[in-house]
C-alpha positions as CSV (number, residue, x, y, z in Angstrom):
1,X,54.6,-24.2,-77.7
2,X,55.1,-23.3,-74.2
3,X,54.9,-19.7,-74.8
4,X,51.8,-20.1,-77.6
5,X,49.8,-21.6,-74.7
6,X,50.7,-19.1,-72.5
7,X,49.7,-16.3,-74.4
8,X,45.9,-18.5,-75.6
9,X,45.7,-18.2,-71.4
10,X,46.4,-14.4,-71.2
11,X,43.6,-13.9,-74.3
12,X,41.1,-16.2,-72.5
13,X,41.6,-13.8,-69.5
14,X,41.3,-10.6,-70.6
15,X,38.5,-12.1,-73.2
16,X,36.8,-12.7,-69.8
17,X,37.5,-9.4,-67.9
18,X,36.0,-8.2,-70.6
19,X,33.0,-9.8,-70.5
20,X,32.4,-9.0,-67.1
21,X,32.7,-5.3,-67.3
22,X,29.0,-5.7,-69.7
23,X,27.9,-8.3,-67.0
24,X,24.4,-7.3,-66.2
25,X,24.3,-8.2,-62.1
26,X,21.0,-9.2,-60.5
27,X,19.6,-7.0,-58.5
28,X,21.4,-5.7,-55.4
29,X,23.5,-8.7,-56.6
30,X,26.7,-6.9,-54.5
31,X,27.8,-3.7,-52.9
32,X,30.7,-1.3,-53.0
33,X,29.7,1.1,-50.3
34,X,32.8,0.5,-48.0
35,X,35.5,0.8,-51.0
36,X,33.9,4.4,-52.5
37,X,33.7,5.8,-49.4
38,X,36.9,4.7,-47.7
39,X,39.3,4.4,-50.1
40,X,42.0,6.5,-49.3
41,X,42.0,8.5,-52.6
42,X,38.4,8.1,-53.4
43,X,37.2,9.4,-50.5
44,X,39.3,12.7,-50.5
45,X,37.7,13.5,-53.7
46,X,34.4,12.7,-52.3
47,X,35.0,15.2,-49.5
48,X,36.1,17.6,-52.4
49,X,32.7,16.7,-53.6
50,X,30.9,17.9,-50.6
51,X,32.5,20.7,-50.1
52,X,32.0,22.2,-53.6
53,X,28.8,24.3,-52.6
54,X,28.5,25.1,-56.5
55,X,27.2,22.1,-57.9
56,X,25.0,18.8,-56.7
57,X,27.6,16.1,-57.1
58,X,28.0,15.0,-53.8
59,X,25.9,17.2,-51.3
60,X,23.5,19.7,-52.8
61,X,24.6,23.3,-54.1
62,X,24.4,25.6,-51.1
63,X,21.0,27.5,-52.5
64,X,19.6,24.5,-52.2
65,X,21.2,23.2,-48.9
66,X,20.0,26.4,-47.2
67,X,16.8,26.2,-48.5
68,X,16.3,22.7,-47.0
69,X,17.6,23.5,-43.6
70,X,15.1,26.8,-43.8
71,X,12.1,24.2,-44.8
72,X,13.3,21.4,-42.2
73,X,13.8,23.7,-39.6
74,X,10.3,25.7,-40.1
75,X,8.3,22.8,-40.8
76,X,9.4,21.2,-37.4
77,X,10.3,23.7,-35.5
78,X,14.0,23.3,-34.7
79,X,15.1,25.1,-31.5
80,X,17.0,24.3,-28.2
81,X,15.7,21.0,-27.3
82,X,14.4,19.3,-30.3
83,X,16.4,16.0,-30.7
84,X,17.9,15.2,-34.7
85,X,19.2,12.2,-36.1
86,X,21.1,12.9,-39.6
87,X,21.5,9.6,-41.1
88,X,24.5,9.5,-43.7
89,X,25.4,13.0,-42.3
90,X,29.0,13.1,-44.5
91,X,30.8,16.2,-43.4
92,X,28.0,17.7,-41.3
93,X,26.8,19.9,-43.8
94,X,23.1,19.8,-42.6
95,X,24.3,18.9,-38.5
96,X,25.8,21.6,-38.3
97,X,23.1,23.9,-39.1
98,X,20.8,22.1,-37.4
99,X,23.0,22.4,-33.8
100,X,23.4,26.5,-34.9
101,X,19.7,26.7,-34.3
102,X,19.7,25.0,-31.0
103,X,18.8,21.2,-32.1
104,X,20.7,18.3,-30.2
105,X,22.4,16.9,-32.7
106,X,23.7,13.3,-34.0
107,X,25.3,12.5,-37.2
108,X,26.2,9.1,-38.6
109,X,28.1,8.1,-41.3
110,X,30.6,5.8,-42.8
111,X,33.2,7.5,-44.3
112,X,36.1,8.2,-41.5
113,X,37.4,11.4,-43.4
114,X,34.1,13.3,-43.7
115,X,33.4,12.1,-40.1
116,X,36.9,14.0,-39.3
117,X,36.1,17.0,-41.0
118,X,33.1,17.4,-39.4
119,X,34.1,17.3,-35.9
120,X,36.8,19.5,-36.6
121,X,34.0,21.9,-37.9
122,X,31.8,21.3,-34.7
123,X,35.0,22.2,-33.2
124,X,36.2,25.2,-34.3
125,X,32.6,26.7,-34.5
126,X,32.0,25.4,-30.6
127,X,28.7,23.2,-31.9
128,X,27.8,20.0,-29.5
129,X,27.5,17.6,-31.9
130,X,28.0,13.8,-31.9
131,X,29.2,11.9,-34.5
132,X,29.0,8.8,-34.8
133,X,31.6,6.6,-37.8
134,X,29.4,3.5,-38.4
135,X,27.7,2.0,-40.9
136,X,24.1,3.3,-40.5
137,X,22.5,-0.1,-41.1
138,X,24.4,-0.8,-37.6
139,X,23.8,2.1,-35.5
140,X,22.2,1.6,-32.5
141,X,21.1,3.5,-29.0
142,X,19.7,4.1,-26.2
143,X,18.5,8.4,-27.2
144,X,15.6,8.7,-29.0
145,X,15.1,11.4,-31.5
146,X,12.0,13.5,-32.0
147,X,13.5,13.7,-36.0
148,X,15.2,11.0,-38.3
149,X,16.5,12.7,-41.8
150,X,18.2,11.1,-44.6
151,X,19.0,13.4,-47.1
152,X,19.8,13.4,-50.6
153,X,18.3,10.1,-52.0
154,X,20.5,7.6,-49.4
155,X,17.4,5.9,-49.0
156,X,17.5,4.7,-52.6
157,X,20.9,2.8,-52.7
158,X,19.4,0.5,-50.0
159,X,18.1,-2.9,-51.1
160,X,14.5,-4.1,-49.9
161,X,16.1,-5.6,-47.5
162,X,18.0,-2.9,-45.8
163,X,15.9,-0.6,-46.1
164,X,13.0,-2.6,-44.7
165,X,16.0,-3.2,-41.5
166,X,16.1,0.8,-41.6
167,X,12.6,1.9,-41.4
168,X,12.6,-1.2,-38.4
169,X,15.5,1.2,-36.6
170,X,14.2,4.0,-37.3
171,X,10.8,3.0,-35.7
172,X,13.0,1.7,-32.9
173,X,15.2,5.3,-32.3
174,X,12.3,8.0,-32.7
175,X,10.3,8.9,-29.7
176,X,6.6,8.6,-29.9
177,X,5.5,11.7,-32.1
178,X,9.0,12.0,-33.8
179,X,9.2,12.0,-37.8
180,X,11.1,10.7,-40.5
181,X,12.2,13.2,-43.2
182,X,13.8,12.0,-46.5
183,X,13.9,12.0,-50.4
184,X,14.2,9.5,-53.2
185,X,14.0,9.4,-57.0
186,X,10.7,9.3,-58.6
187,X,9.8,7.1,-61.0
188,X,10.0,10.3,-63.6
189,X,14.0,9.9,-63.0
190,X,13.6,6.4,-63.8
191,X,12.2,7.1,-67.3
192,X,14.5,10.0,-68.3
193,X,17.8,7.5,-68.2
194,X,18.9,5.3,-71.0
195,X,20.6,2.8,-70.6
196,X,24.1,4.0,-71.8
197,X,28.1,2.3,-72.2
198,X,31.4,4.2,-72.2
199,X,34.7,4.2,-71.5
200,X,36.9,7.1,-70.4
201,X,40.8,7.1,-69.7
202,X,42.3,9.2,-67.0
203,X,44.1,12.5,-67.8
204,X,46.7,14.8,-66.0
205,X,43.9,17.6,-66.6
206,X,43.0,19.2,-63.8
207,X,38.9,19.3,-63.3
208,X,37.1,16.9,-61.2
209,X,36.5,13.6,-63.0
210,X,39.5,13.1,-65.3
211,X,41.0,11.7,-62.3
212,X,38.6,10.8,-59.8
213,X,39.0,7.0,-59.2
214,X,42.8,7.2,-58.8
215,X,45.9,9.1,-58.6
216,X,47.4,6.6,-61.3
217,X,46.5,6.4,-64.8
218,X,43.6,4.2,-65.3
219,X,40.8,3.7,-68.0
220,X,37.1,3.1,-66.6
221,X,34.2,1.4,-67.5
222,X,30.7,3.2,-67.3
223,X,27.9,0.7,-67.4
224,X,23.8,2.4,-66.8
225,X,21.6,-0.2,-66.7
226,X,17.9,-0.2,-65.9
227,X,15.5,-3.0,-64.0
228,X,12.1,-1.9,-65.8
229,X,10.4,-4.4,-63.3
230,X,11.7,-3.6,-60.2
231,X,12.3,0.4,-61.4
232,X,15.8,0.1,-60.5
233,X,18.7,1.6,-62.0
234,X,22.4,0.6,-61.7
235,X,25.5,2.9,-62.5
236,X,28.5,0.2,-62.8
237,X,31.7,1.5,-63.2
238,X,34.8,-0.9,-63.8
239,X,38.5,0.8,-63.2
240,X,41.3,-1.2,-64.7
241,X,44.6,0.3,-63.6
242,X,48.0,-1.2,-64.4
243,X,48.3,-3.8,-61.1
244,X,44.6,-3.6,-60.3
245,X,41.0,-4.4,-61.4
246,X,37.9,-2.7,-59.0
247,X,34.3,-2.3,-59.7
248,X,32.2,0.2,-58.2
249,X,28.3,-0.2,-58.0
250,X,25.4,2.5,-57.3
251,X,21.9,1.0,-57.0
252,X,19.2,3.5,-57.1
253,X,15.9,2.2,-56.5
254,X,12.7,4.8,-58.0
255,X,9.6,5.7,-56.4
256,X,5.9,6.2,-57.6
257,X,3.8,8.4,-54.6
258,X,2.2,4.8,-53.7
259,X,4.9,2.4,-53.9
260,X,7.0,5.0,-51.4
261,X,3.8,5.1,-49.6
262,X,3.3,1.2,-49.5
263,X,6.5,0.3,-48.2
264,X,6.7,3.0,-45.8
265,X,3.3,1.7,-44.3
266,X,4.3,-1.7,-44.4
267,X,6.9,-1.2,-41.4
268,X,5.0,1.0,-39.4
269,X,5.2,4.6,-40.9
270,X,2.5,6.6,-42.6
271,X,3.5,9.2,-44.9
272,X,1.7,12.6,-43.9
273,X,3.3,14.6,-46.2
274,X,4.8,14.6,-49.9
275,X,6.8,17.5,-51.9
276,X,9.1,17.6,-55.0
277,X,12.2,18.0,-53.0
278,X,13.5,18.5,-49.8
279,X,13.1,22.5,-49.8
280,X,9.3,22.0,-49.2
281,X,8.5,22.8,-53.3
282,X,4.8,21.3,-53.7
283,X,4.7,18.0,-56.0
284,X,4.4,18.1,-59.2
285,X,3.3,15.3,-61.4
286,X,6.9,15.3,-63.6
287,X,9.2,15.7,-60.6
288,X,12.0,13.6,-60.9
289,X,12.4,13.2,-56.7
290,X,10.3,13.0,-53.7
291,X,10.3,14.2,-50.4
292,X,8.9,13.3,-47.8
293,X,7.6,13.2,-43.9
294,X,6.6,10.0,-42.2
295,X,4.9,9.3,-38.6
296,X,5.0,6.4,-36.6
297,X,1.7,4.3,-36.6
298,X,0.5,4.0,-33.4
């Protein structure tokens, strides 16, 4: 009887696990920031991630990377003297363009090991950079920047909240003429995704993602859900390996022109210029991202 109850417990458990890997969260109900960028293993593949200039998984493909630093660089005028702020820098990809052409350069960033590789690359190539491991919702200083960029849709993952507490340190850190920079996902984005569920196991092939989330065998969860009123999507992703449970959750909030433009006004920015990505393309009306530069209000 004993061992009849005991197994009724073990079914009502993994019943519930269950359940909770379709659990629809409210919005920026939690966050796994920390645990995908500083786990051990994770975060070595997300360095791999960076570094692989051929595709957009992590950092964008280095066509388009140059392109950006070309556009950022021309469009403000990046030369000795010119003070940069790189917020969510990773590995210094950008930062260490930007200090080639002269720019005073700070990067910050969570993640310890792509703040490691990148000083050893400011290093080896003799750059002044600082870098800065912190949570960028904490950084704080005395320097003020004549230039803030956030590359790559960061801004999105942010809830309301944060990234109303950003735009509030980022008023705080630029000097009085200094911009903002940075990108998000339009609202076109928004509408292309479906709301999908899978699971995958783990293999001993070698690519990328057949063994991303762990160097033990594991199966994993893929949950997209989609927030039609607040135009929010959510990637959930539950890994179930033999001795451990995790969940890992991406928030990406999407933009129209004038919602970006709303909430950058309401904390003390207005938004002088708009393109369809970060390489200066002009917008188009079915561009799935949004670039943008933003001024202080005065």
């Amino acid at each position: 009887m004993k061992e009849f109850n005991n197994i009724g417990s073990k079914m009502k458990e993994f019943f519930r696990k269950l359940q909770n890997i379709n659990y629809l969260p409210k919005p920026y109900e939690s966050y796994t920031t920390l645990s995908l960028w500083n786990d051990p293993y994770i975060s070595k593949k997300m360095l791999e991630a960076h570094l692989n200039d051929k595709n957009d998984i992590a950092s964008r493909n280095k066509i388009m990377l140059n392109k950006t630093v070309e556009f950022i660089a021309r469009r403000f005028g990046i030369n000795e003297g010119i003070d940069i702020c790189d917020f969510g820098c990773g590995p210094g990809l950008y930062t260490s363009q930007f200090a080639e052409l002269g720019a005073n350069v700070t990067g910050v960033d969570v993640s310890k090991r792509s703040i490691e590789y990148a000083k050893k690359i400011a290093e080896e190539k003799n750059l002044k950079i600082t870098y800065v491991l912190q949570n960028y919702l904490e950084f704080e200083g005395d320097k003020h920047f004549d230039l803030v960029s956030m590359i790559y849709c960061d801004f999105c993952v942010l809830s309301p909240d944060q990234r109303k507490n950003l735009l509030n340190k980022f008023y705080r850190l630029l000097t009085d003429n200094g911009s903002i920079i940075l990108d998000v996902y339009s609202i076109n984005h928004f509408n292309t995704i479906k709301e999908e569920h899978n699971y995958q196991q783990s293999s001993n092939i070698i690519d990328y993602w057949s063994n991303f989330w762990s160097d033990q065998p594991y199966y994993i969860f893929n949950n997209t859900f989609k927030y039609e009123k607040e135009k929010l999507l959510l990637h959930k992703h539950t890994i179930i390996e033999e001795k451990r449970t995790r969940e890992i959750l991406n928030w990406l909030q999407c933009y129209t022109i004038q919602s970006l433009q709303d909430e950058l006004r309401q904390n003390g920015f207005n938004m002088i210029e708009y393109y369809s990505d970060m390489t200066g393309e002009p917008y188009r009306i079915d561009s799935t991202e949004i670039a943008i530069v933003a001024q202080k209000i005065k």
